[in-house]
C-alpha positions as CSV (number, residue, x, y, z in Angstrom):
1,X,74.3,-6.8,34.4
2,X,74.2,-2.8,35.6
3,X,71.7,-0.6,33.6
4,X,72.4,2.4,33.7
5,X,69.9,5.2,33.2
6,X,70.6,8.1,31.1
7,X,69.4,11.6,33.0
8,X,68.5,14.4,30.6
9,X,70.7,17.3,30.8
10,X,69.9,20.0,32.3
11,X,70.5,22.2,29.0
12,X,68.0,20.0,26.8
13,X,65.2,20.3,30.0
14,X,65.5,24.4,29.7
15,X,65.1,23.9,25.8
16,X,62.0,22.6,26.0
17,X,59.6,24.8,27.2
18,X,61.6,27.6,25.1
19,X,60.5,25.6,22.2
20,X,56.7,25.1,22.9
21,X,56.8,28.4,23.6
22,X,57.6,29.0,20.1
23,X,55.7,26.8,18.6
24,X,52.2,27.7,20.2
25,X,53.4,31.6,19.7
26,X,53.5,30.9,16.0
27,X,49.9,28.9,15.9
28,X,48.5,31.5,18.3
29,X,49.4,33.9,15.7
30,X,48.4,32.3,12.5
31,X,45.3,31.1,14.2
32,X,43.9,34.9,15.6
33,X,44.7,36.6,12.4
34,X,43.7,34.3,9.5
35,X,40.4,33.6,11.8
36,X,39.9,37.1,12.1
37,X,39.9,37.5,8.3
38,X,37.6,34.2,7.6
39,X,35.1,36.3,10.0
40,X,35.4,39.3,8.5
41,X,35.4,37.6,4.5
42,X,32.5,35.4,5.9
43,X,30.2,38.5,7.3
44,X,30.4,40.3,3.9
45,X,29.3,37.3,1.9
46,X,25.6,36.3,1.0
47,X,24.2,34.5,4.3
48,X,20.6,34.1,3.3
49,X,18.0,35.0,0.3
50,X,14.3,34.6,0.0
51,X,11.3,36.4,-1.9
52,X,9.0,38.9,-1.3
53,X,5.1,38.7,-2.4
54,X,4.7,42.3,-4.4
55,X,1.7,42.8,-6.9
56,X,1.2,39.2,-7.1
57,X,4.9,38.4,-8.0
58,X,7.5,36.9,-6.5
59,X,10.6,40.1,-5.7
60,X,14.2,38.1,-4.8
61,X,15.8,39.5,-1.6
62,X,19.3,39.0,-0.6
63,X,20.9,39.6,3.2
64,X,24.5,39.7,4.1
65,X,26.1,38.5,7.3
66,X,26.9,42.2,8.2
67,X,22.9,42.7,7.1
68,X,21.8,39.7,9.9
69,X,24.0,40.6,12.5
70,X,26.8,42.7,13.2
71,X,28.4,41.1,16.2
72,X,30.6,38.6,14.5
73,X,32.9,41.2,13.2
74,X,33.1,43.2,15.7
75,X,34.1,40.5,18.1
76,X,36.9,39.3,15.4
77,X,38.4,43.3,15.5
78,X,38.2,42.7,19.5
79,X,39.8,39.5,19.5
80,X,42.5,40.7,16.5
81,X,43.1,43.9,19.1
82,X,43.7,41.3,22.0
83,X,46.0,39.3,20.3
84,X,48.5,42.2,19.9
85,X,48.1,43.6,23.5
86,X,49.1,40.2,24.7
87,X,52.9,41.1,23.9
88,X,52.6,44.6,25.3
89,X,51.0,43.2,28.9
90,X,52.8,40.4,31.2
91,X,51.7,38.7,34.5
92,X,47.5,39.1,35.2
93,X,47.0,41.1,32.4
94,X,47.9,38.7,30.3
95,X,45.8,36.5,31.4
96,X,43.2,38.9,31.2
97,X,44.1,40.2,27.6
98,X,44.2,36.2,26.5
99,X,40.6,35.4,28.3
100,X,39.1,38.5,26.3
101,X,40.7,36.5,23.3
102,X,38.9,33.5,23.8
103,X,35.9,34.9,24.5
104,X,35.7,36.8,21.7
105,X,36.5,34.0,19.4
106,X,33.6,31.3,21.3
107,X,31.2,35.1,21.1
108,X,32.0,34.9,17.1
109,X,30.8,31.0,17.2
110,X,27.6,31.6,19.1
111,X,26.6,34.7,16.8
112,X,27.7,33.2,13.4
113,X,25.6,29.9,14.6
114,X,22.8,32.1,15.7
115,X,22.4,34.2,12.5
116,X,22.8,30.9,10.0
117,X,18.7,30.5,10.7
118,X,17.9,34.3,10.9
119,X,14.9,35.7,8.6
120,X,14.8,39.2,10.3
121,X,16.9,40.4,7.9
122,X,14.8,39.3,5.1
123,X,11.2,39.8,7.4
124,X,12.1,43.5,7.1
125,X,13.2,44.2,3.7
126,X,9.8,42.3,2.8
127,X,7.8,44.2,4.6
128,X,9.6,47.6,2.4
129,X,9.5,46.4,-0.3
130,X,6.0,45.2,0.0
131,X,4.7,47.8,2.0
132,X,3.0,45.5,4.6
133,X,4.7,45.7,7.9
134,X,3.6,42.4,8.4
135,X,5.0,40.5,5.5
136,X,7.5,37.9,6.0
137,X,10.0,36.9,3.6
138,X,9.3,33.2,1.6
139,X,11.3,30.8,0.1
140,X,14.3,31.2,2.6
141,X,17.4,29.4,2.4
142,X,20.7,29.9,3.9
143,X,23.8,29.9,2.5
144,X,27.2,28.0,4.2
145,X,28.8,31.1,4.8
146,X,27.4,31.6,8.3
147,X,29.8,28.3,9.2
148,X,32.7,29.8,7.6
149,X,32.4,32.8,9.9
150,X,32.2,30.3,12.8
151,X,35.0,28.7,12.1
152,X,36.7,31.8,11.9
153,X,35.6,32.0,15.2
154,X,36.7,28.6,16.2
155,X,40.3,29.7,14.9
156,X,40.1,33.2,17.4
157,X,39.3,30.7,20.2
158,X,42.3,28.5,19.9
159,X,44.7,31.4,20.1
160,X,43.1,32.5,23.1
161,X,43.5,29.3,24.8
162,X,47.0,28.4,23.5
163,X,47.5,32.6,24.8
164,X,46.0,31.4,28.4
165,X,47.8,27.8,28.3
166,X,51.5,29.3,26.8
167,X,51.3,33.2,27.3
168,X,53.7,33.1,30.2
169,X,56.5,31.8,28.1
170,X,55.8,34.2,25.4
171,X,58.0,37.3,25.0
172,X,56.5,41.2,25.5
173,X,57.4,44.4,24.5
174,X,61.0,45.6,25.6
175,X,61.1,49.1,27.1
176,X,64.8,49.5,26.3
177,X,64.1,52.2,23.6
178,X,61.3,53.8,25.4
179,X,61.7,57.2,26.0
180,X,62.0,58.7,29.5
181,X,61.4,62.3,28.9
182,X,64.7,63.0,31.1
183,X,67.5,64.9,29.6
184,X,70.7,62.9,28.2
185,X,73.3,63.6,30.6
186,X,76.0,65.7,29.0
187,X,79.8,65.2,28.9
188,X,82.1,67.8,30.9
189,X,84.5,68.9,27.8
190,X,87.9,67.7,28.4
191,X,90.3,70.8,28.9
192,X,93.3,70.8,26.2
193,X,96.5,72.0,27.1
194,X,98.1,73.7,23.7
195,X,101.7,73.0,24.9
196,X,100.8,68.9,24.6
197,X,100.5,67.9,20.9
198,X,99.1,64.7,21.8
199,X,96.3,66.7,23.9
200,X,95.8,69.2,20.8
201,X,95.1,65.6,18.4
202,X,92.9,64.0,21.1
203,X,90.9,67.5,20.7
204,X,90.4,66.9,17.1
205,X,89.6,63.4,16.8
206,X,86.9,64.9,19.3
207,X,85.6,67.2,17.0
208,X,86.6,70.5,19.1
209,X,88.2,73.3,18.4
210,X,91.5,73.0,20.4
211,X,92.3,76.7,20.0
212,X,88.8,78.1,21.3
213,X,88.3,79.3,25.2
């Protein structure tokens, strides 16, 4: 008995990649831009709180992500910027303009992760409000929304990777509407002869004036 092995066709094999190239285009997507927001909602929320010591009472103090640290946002604008000048670059850049991605999204990790114990936000709004450079803030606690912003972050660095693991197959920018800056080339006006009728009708349908010089 013969067994007889089926060979893919050539058609389906093309197919393929066309079709992860899709699919990880439409994750890479989803993933930069909804990570980018978490970073951003996470950096405006309530990271940490704590009280201050003033005329023998305690004062509540409050810092926000954007109070702690700064860098997670910017690095989520960065890595939102790079995700759209991956389809407007091809070949190295590319590469290049995915890499910045990814880094951005593992620099939003490390910051997020390094601001979730913080106090120097709180250290320095104790020491104004108490007028002693050298009070501290007690009490602290931290909130969860440090992790969310990492997480975020995680999200920016999985576009970047699927950008340096699928960007090849990914489409770019077309310059068939760019503009050249060169002149349209103008059409010699076909001469009409006035003794032809069928001459005098083309002239019309034309849009000139068969009678003029």
């Amino acid at each position: 008995m013969e067994y007889v092995t089926a060979v893919p066709h050539p058609r389906t094999e093309a197919v393929r990649p066309a079709r992860a190239g899709r699919r990880s285009l439409a994750l890479a997507l989803l993933f930069g831009a909804l990570g980018a927001a978490v970073v951003l909602l996470g950096t405006r929320q309530r990271w940490s709180e704590g009280t201050a010591t003033v005329a023998g009472g305690a004062f509540p103090l409050t810092a926000k992500g954007s109070d702690v640290t700064g860098v997670p946002a910017a690095l989520a604008i960065v890595g939102l910027a790079a995700l759209v000048a991956v389809f407007a670059v091809r070949k190295a850049g590319r590469l290049l303009v995915a890499a910045l991605l990814a880094l951005s999204g593992a620099g939003t990790i490390a910051a997020a992760l390094a601001g979730a114990s913080d106090s120097s936000a709180l250290d320095e709004q104790a020491a104004q409000v108490s007028g002693d450079t050298s009070a501290t803030v007690g009490s602290l606690t931290h909130t969860a929304w440090p992790y969310v912003a990492a997480v975020g972050g995680l999200l920016i660095l999985l576009a970047g990777l699927l950008a340096l693991r699928y960007g090849r197959q990914w489409p770019a920018m077309s310059g068939r509407y760019e503009r050249t800056g060169a002149p349209r080339p103008r059409r010699d006006r076909q001469t009409t002869d006035p003794d032809r009728p069928e001459d005098l009708w083309k002239a019309l349908d034309r849009g000139e004036d068969p009678t003029g010089a």
